[in-house]
C-alpha positions in Angstrom: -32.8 1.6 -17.1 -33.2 -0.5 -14.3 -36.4 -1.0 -11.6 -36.5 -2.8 -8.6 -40.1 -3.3 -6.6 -41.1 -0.3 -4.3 -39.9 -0.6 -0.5 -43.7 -1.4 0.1 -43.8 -4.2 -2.5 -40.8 -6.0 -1.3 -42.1 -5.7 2.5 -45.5 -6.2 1.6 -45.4 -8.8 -0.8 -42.2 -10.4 -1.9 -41.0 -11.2 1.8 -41.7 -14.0 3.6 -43.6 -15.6 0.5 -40.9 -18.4 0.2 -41.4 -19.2 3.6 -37.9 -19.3 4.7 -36.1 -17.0 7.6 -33.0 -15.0 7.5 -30.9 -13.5 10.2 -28.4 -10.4 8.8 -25.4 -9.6 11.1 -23.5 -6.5 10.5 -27.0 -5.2 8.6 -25.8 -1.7 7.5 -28.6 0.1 6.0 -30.2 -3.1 5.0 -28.8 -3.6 1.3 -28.6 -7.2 1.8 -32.0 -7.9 3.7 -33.9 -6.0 1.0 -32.4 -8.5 -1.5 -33.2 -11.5 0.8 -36.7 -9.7 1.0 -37.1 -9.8 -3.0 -36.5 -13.0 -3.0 -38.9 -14.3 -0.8 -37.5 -14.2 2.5 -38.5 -12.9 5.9 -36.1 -11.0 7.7 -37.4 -11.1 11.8 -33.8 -10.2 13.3 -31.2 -7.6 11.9 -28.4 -6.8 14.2 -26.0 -3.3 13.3 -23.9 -1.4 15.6 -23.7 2.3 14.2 -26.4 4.1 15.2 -27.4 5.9 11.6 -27.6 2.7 9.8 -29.5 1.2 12.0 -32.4 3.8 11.9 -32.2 4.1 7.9 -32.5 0.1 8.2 -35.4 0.4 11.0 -37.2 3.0 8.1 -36.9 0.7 5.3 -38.0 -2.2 7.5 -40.7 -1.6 10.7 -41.3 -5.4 10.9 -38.0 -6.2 11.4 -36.3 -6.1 14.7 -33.1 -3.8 15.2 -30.3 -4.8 17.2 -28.0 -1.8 18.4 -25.2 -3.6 19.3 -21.7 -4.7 19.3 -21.6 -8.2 17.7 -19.6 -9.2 21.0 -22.1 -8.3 23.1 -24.8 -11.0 22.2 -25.2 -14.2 22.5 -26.8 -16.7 19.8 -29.8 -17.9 22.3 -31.0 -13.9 22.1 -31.3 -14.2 17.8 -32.8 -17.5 18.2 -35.6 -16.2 20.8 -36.3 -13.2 18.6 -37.0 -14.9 15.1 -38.9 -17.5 16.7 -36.7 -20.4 15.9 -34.7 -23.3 17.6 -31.2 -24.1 17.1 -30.7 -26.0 13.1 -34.2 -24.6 12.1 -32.7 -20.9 10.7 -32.7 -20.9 6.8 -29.7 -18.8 6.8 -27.3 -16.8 8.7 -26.1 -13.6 6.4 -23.2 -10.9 7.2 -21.0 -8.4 6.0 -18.4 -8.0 8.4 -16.6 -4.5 8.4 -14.0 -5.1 6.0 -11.5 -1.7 6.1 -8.4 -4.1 7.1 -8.6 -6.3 3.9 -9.4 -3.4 1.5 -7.5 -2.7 -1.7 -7.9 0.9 -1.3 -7.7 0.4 2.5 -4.2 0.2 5.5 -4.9 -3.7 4.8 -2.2 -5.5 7.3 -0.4 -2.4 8.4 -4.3 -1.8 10.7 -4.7 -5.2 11.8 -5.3 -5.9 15.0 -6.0 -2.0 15.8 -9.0 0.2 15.8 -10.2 1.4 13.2 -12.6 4.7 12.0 -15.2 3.9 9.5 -18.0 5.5 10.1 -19.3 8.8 11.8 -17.0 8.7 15.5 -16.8 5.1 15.2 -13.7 3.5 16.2 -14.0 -0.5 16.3 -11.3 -3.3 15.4 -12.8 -5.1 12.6 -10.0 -7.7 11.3 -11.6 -10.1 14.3 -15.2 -9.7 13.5 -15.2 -12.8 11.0 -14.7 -14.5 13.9 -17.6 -13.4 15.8 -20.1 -14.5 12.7 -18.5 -17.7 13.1 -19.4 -17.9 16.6 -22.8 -17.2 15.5 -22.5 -19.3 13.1 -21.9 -22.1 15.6 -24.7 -20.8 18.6 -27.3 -20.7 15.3 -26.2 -23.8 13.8 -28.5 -22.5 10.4 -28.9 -24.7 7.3 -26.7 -22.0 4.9 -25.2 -19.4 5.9 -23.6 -16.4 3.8 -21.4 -13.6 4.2 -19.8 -10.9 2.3 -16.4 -9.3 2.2 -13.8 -7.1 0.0 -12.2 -8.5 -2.6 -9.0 -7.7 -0.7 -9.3 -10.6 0.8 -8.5 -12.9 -1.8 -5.2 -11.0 -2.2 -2.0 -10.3 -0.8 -0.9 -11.0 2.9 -4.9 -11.2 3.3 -4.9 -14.8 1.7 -3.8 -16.2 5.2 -6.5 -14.9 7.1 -8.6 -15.9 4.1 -8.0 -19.6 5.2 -8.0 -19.2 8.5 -11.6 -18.0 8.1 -12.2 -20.7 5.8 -11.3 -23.1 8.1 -13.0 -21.7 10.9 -16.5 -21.6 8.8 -16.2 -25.1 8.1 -15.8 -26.0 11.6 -18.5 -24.1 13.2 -21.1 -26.1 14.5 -22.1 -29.5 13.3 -19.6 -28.7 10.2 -20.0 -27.1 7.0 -19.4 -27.6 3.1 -17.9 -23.7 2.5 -17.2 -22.1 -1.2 -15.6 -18.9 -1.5 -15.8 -17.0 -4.6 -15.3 -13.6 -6.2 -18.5 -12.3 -7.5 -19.2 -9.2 -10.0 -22.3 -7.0 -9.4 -22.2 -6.2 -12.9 -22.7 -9.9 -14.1 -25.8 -9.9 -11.2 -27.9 -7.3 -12.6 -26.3 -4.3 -10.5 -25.0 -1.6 -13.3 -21.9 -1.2 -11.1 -18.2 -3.1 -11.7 -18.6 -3.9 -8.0 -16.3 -7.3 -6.7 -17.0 -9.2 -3.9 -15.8 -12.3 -1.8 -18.9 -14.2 -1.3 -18.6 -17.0 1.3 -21.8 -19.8 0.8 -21.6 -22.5 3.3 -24.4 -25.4 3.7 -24.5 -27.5 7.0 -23.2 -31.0 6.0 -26.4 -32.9 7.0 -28.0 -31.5 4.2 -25.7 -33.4 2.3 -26.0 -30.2 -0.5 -23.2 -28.4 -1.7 -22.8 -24.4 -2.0 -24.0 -23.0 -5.3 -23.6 -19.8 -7.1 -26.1 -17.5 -9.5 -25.1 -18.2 -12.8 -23.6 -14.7 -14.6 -26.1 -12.7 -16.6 -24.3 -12.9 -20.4 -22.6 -9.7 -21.3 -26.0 -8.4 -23.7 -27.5 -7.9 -20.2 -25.1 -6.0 -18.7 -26.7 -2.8 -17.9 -24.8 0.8 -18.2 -24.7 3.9 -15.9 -26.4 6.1 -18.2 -29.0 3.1 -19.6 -29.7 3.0 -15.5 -30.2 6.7 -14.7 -31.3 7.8 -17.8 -34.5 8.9 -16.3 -33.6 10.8 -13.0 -33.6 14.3 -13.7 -30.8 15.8 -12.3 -30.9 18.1 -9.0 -30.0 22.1 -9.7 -27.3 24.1 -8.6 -27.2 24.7 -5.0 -28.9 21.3 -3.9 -28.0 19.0 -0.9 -28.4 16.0 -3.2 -24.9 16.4 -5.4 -21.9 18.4 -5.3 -21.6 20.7 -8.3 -17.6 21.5 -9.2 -17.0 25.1 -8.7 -15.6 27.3 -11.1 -12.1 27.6 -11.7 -11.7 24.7 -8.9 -9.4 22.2 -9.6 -11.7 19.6 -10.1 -14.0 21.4 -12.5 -11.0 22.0 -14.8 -10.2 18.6 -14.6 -13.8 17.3 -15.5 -13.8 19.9 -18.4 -10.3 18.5 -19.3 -11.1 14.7 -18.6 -12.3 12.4 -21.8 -14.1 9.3 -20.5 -12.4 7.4 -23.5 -8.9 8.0 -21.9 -7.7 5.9 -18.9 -11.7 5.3 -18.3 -12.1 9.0 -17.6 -9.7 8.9 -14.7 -9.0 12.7 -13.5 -5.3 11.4 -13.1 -4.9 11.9 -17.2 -6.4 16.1 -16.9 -4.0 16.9 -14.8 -1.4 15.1 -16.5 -2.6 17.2 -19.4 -3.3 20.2 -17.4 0.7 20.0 -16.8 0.2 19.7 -12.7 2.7 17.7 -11.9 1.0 16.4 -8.8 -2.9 15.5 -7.8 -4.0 18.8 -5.9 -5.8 18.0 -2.7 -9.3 18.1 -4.2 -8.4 15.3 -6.8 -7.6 11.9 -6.3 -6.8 8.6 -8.0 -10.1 7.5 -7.2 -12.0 10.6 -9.0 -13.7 9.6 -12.4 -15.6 11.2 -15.3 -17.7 8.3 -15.6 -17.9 6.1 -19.0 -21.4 6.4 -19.5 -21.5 2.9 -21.8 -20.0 1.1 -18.8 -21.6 -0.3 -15.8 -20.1 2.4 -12.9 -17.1 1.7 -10.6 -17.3 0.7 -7.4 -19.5 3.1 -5.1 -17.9 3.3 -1.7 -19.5 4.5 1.5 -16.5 7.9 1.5 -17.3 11.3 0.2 -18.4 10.5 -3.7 -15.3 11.1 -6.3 -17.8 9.7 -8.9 -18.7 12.3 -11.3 -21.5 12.7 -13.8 -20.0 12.6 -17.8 -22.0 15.4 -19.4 -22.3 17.7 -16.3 -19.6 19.1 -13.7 -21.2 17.3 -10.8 -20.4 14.3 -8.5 -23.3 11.6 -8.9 -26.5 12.5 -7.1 -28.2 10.3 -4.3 -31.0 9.1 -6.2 -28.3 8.1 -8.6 -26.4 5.8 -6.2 -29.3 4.4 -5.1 -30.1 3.3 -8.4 -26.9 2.0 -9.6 -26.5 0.3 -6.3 -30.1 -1.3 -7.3 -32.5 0.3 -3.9 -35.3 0.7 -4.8 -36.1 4.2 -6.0 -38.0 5.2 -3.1 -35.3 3.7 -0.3 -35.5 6.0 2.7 -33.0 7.9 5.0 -33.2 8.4 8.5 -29.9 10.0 9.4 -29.5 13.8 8.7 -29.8 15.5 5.6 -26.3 15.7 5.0 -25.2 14.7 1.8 -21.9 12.7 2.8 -23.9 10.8 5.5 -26.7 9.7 2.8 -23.9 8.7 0.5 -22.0 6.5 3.7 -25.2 4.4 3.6 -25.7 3.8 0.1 -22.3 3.0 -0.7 -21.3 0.8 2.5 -24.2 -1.5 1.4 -24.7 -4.9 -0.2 -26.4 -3.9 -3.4 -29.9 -5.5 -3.2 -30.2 -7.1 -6.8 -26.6 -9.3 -5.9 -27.9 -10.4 -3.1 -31.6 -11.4 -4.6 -29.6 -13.5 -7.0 -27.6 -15.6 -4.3 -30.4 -15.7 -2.0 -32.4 -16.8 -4.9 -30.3 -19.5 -5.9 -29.7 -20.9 -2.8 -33.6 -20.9 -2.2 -34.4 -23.0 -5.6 -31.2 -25.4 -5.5 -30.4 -25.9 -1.5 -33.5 -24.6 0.3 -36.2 -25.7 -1.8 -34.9 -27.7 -4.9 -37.9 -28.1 -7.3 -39.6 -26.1 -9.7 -41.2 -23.2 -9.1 -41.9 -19.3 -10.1 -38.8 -17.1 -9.6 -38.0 -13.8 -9.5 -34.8 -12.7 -11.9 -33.1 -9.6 -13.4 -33.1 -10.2 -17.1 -32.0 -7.2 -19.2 -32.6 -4.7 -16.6 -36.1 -5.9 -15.9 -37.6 -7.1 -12.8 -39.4 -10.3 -14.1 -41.4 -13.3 -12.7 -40.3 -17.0 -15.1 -41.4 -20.2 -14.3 
């Protein structure tokens, strides 16, 4: 079982007490800003272009001010003026540009340089929007700066616009020291086998280089059901699951399905089943999940993530947990159950980004000794 602070405690209490500022680009529900929050930092400025996110980000966070806009459309001087600060005083500049190009499970090059849907009747290019952080990154001119992407990234054709980013990262500005590595949730405190390309870059005057959390050790690595084992689950009929019908594809595979074979992957049922191929209701991405395992990856489409012991995809309140919200993380979009699950899964999870912000507060930022806030074993803990 896991616990994060309340939304109150993090906005109330944890942010801004480190006394370092934070502009997030490409803010989403505001997965990343809540874990810059918990560790201490104040969030004036958030800038998101789809519409629902930015409302479930504005209801999580009233002090922080919304921008509803295309990326391309503003100008560095406009962040600057709203979070108070001059050019070179920003603590850092965060983002998490749209990433459906570079996905593993995504068109990857065969979509670059095209529009793409990815979310609600969104249509946007997104292979070029690295590019527009790194103009940010260059108006802003901030002391760190990090940003988030798919793991696709490292692989694949993707490794050439992997350098070209790298390159361009390092040049913004006054010049940067830039470190790109692949970084597990799991090993973070996040009870999900989540990967991400994590981008930390320090301006060179600082004369620091980039620096990344150190892994949790395997003993406190924290399972799905150890995680939710204390959220009742929703009944029949409710908007906060899908139940598998009876007789339905899907509900014979789950009955079929043993989480012990190919990690509970539906593929196996039907196999067993004797289908021959994956009916339309069942994917390769539909699991019966492992409950002695950290989950797989949550993404923001419809949930193929279903519970082990009952015939039912993974509630909300579950996501939110094993994406590490807090438990009392609030929607403002419709009460439609896909929509609530776009905004969980499309997030950073909160508790991987405490644990880079963190570090690059107490080794970069602020390099001496001082109380911290750290996952350890599943508990939210203050060491010295």
């Amino acid at each position: 079982m896991i616990r994060v602070p309340s939304i109150d405690v993090i906005n109330n209490e944890l942010a801004g007490s480190a006394g370092l500022k934070v502009i997030s680009t490409f803010a989403g529900g505001g997965g990343s800003s809540t874990g810059y929050k918990m560790a201490g930092y104040k969030v004036p400025v958030a800038l998101e272009f789809v519409d629902k996110a930015a409302a479930t980000y504005r209801a999580n966070a009233p002090s922080t001010t919304v921008i509803e806009r295309d990326i391309r459309t503003v100008q560095p001087q406009e962040l600057l003026e709203l979070a108070g600060v001059d050019v070179g005083e920003l603590d850092v500049l965060d983002g998490s540009p749209p990433c459906q190009t570079f996905s593993t499970s995504g068109l990857r090059e065969k979509a670059w340089g095209e529009e793409v849907h990815y979310s609600g009747s969104y249509h946007q290019r997104s292979d070029d929007l690295f590019f527009e952080f790194t103009r940010m990154l260059g108006g802003l001119q901030p002391k760190t700066f990090v940003a988030e992407n798919v793991s696709g990234l490292f692989k694949g054709v993707a490794k050439g616009y992997f350098a070209e980013i790298h390159r361009a990262l390092e040049a913004a500005g006054p010049g940067y020291r830039v470190v790109a590595q692949m970084v597990q949730a799991h090993r973070l405190g996040v009870p999900q086998k989540r990967e991400r390309v994590i981008f930390i870059g320090v301006r060179k005057d600082l004369l620091r280089d980039p620096v990344f959390p150190r892994p949790l050790p395997a003993s406190e690595i924290v399972s799905v059901a150890e995680a939710i084992a204390d959220i009742p689950s929703p009944p029949p009929g409710s908007k906060d699951c899908d139940w598998l019908k009876e007789g339905s594809r899907t509900r014979m595979a789950w009955e079929h399905a043993s989480v012990l074979e190919e990690q509970g992957c539906f593929t196996y049922a039907y196999r067993k089943l004797g289908w021959s191929q994956p009916g339309k209701e069942a994917r390769f991405n539909w699991f019966k999940l492992p409950p002695h395992q950290p989950c797989p990856t949550i993404t923001g489409k419809v949930p193929c993530l279903c519970h082990w012991a009952e015939p039912r995809t993974l509630s909300i309140q579950e996501a939110v947990r094993l994406q590490s919200f807090p438990d009392d993380f609030r929607f403002a979009d419709d009460n439609k159950f896909k929509h609530r699950w776009e905004r969980v899964g499309r997030s950073v999870p909160p508790l991987m980004m405490a644990a880079i912000a963190g570090t690059i507060r107490d080794e970069i930022l602020k390099p001496r000794p001082r109380a911290t806030a750290r996952f350890a074993g599943g508990i939210w803990q203050e060491t010295i």
